[in-house]
ROKOL-976125 format. One record per residue (C-alpha): residue in three letters; z, y, x. Coordinates in Angstrom, 2 decimals, padded with zeros to 5 digits. Each point is the difference from the previous one (the first is absolute). Layout:
// residues N
 type       w       v       u
  ALA       Z       Y       X
...
This chain:
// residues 292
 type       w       v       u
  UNK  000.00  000.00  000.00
  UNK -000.94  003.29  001.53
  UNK  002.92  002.39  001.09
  UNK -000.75  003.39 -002.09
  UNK  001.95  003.75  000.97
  UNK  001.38 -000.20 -003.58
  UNK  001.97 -003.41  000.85
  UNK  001.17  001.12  003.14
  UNK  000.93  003.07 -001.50
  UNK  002.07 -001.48 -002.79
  UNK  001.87 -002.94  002.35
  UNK  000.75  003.50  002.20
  UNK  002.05  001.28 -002.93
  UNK  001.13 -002.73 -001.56
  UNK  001.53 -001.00  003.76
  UNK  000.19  003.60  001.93
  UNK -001.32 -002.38  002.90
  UNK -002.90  001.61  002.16
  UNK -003.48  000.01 -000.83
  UNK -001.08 -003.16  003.09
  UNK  003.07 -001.86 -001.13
  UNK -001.19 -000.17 -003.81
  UNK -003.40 -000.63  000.81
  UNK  000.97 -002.87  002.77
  UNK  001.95 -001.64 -003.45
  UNK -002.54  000.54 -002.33
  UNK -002.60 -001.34  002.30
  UNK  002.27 -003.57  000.90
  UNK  000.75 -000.31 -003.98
  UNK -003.69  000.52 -000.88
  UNK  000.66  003.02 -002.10
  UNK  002.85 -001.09 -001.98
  UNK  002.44  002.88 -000.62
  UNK  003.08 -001.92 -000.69
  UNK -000.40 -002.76  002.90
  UNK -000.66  002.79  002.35
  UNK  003.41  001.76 -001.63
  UNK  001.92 -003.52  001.24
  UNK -001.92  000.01  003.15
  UNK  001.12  003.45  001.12
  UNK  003.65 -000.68 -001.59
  UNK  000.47 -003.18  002.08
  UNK -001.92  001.94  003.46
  UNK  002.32  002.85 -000.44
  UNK  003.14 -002.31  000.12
  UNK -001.58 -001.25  003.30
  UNK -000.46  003.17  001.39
  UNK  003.59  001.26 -000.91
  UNK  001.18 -002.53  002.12
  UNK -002.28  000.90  002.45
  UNK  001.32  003.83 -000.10
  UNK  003.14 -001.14 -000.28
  UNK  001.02  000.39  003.64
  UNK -001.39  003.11  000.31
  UNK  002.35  003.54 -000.45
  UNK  000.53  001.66 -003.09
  UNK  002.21  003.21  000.84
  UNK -001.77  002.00 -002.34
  UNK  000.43  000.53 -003.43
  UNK  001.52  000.76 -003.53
  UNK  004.10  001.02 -001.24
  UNK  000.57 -000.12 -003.72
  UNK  003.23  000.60 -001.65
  UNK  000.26 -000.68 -004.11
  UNK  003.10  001.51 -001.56
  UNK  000.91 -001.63 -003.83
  UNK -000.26  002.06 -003.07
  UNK  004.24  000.11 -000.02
  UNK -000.36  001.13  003.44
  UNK  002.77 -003.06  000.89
  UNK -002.47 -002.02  002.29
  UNK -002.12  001.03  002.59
  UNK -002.25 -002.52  002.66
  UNK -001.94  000.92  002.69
  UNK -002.73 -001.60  001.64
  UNK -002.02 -000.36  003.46
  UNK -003.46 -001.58 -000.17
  UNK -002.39  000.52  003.36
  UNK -003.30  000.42  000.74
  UNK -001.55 -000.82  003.54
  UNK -001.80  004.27 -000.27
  UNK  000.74  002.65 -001.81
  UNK -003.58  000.06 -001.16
  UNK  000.85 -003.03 -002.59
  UNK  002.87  001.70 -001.62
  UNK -002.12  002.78 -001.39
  UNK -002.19 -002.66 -002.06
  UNK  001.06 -000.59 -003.30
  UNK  000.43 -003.82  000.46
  UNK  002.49  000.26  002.62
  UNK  001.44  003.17 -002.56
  UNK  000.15 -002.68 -003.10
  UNK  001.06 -002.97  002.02
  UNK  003.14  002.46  001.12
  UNK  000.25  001.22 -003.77
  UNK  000.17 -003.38 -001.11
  UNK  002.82 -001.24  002.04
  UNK  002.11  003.00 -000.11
  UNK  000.03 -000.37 -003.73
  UNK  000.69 -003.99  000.37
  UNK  002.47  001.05  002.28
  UNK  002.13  002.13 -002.21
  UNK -000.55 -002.78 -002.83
  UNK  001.84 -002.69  002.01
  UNK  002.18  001.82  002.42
  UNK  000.11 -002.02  002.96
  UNK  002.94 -000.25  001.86
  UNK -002.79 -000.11  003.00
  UNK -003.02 -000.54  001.17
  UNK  000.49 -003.77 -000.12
  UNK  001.07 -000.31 -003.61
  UNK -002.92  002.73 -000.61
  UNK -002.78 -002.57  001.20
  UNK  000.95 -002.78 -001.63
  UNK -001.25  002.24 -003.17
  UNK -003.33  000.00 -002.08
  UNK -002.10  002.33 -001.61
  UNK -000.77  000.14 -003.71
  UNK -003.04 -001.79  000.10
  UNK  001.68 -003.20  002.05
  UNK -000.92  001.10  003.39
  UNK  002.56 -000.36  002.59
  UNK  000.45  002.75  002.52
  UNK -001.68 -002.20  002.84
  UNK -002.99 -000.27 -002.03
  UNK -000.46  003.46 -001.19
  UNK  000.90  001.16  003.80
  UNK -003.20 -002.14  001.33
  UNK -002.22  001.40 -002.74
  UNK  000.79  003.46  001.22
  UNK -000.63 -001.01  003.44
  UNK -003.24 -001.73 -000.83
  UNK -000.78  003.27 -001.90
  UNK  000.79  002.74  002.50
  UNK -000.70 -002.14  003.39
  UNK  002.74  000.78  001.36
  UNK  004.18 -001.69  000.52
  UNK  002.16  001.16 -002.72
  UNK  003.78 -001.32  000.11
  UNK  002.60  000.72 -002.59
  UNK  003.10  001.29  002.46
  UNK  003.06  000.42 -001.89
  UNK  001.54  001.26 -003.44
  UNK  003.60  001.09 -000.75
  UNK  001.62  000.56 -003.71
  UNK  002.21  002.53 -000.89
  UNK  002.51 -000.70 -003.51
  UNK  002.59  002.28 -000.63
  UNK  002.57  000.23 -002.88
  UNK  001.02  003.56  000.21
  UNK -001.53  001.37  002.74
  UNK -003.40  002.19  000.61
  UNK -003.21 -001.23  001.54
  UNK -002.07  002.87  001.58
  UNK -003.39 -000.75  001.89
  UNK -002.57  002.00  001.76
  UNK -003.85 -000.72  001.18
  UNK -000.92  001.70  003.45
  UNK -003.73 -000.95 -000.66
  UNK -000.76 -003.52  000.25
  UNK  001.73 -000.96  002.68
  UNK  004.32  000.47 -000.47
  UNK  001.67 -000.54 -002.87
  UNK  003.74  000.34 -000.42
  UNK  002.59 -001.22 -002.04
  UNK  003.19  002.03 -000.80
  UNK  002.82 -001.11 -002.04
  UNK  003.14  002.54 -000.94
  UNK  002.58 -000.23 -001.73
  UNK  000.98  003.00 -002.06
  UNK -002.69  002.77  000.32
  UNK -003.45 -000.06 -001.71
  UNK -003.40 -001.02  000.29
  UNK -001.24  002.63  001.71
  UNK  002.84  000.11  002.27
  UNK -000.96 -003.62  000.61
  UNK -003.42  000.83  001.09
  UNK  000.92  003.06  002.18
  UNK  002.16 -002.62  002.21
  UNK -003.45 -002.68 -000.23
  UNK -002.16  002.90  001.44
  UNK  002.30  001.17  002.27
  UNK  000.46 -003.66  001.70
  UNK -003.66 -000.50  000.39
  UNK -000.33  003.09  001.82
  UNK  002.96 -000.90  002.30
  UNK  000.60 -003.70  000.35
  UNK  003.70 -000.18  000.39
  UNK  001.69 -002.98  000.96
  UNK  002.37 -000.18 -002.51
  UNK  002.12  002.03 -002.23
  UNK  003.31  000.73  001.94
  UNK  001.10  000.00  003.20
  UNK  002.35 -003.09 -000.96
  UNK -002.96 -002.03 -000.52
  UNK -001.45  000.27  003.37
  UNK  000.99 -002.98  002.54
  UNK  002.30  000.31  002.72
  UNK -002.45 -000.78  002.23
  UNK -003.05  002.68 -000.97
  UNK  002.86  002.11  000.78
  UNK  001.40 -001.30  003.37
  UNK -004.07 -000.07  001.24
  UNK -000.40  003.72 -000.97
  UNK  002.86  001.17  001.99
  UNK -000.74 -002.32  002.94
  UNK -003.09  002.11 -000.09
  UNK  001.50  003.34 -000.38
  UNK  003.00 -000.93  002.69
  UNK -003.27 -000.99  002.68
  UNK -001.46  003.13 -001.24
  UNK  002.79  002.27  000.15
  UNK  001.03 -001.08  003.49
  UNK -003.31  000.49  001.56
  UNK  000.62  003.36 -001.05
  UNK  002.55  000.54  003.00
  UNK  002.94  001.49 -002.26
  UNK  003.56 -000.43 -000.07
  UNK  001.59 -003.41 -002.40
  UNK  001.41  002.50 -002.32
  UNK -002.94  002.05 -000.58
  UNK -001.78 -003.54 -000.02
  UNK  002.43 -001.41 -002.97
  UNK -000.75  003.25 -002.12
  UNK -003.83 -000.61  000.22
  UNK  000.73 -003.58 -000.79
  UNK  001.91  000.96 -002.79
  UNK -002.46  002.67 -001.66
  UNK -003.18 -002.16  000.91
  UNK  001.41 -003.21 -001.78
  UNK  001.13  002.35 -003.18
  UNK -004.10  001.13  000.06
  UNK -001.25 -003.04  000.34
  UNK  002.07 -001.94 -003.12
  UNK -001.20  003.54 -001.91
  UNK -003.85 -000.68  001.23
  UNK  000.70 -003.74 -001.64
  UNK  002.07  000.01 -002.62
  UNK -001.45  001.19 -003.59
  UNK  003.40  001.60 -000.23
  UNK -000.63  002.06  003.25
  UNK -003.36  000.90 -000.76
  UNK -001.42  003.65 -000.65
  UNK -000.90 -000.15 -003.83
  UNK -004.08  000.16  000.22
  UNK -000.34  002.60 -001.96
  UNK  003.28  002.07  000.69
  UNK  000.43 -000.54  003.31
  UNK  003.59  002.63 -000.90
  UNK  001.87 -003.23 -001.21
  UNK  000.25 -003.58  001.02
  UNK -001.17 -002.71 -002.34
  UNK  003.77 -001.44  000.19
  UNK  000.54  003.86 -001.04
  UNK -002.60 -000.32 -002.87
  UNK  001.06 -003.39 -001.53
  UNK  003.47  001.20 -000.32
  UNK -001.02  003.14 -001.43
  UNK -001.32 -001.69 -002.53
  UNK  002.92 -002.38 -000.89
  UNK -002.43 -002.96  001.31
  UNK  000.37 -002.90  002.70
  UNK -002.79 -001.35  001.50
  UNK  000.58 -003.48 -000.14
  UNK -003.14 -001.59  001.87
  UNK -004.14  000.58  000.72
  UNK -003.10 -001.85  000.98
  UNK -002.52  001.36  002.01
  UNK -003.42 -001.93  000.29
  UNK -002.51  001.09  002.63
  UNK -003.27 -001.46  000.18
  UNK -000.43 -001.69  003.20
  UNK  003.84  000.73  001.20
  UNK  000.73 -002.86  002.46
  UNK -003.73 -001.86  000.20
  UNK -001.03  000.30  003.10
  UNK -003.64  001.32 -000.12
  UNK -003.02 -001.83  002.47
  UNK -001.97  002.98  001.42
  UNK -003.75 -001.35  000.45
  UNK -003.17  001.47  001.36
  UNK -002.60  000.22 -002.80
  UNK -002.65 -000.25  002.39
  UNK  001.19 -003.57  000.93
  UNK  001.04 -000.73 -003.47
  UNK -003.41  000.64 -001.35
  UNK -001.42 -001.75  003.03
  UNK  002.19 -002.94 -000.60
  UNK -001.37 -000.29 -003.41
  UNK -003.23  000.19  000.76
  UNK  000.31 -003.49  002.12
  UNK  001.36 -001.35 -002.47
């Protein structure tokens, strides 16, 4: 049966698969739409395996928030280039587990996998269709849930890429999402300076002591630099200690108390945070390819 535009057109949008690829299927089924369908289905689990070694450390953060505002999740799903979250596959694929995500509230990422979609598909299944559909490695890194009884759940977007969590107790929403925004622009630590480990703190002033002492001044002039460089340092890491974003006047421990509110935890998701990236030539890539 002779391979028209039209039928390569339609597999291309019935599959979001490139042009070659649907022809190659249409070609080895003899035309037939469905077979070539199951063909491509069944190569595209093959060739997420194939990309499965290969380094994602791009990607998407989505955070759903329940209409009663008592349960929040947040989500991680990467990409191997940016290029592929822009496409409204990747976009819907995201979409679709955020909102899956916030139906089940997993405990983790774990319990989250173990989960299907509506239509029956497990999450391995739909993840190698979206491979097979954007060419690319696309791994589904972690989820957290957020419950509370009488507490409030802020969150805040900094474009695609961190999401927060913030959860208060007393306050309001807004208050809530005043603290999310603020901790993705900072990053601290934790929320007090009794959270932070003994031995974060003995490394810092190790430092500072080496420091200080290259410095050629006297111990006692030495302990009071100690002293006022450890106090700025738990500040610079503490969400307490921090300059309020956008009053840099007041502290957010300053803020939060102000307000008759506790913060009483946060999640900050960064695409990418901790993957460690492979820097490759493009030349050789493409050349690479090319052999192949």
């Amino acid at each position: 049966m002779a391979i028209t535009a039209a039928s390569v057109k339609e597999l291309r949008e019935r599959t979001g698969a490139g042009m070659m690829d649907c022809k190659k299927a249409l070609t080895e089924t003899n035309g037939d739409m469905e077979a070539a369908i199951d063909l491509m289905r069944t190569s595209g689990a093959a060739k997420a395996a194939k990309k499965s070694g290969r380094v994602a450390a791009e990607g998407l953060v989505k955070v759903n928030i329940s209409d009663d505002g008592k349960t929040a999740t947040i989500l991680e799903v990467n990409s191997e280039t940016d290029f592929v979250t822009k496409g409204d596959a990747f976009v819907d694929f995201v979409d679709t587990l955020g909102a899956l995500a916030l139906k089940t509230t997993p405990a983790n990422i774990d319990e989250f996998l173990t989960q299907t979609l509506d239509n029956g598909d497990s999450l391995e299944k739909a993840r190698e269709a979206i491979v097979a559909k954007v060419g690319e490695n696309v791994a589904i890194r972690r989820v957290q849930t957020v419950t509370v009884d009488t507490g409030v759940i802020g969150a805040y977007k900094h474009g695609e890429r961190i999401a927060v969590i913030a959860v208060l107790e007393g306050g309001d929403e807004a208050l809530a999402k005043d603290v999310a925004m603020h901790v993705a622009a900072t990053r601290p630590e934790c929320i007090t300076e009794d959270e932070l480990s003994d031995d974060i703190l003995e490394r810092e002033k190790a430092i500072f002591v080496e420091q200080a002492r290259e410095s050629g001044k006297p111990d006692n002039i030495i302990e009071k630099m100690i002293v006022g460089r450890m106090k700025k340092f738990v500040n610079e890491v503490t969400l307490y200690g921090q300059a309020f974003v956008k009053d840099p006047e007041t502290t957010v421990g300053a803020l939060v108390k102000a307000n008759n509110a506790e913060v009483k935890s946060f999640i900050r998701f960064e695409v990418g945070e901790g993957i460690e990236k492979v820097e490759e030539n493009f030349a050789d890539e493409v050349a690479a390819q090319m052999k192949g």
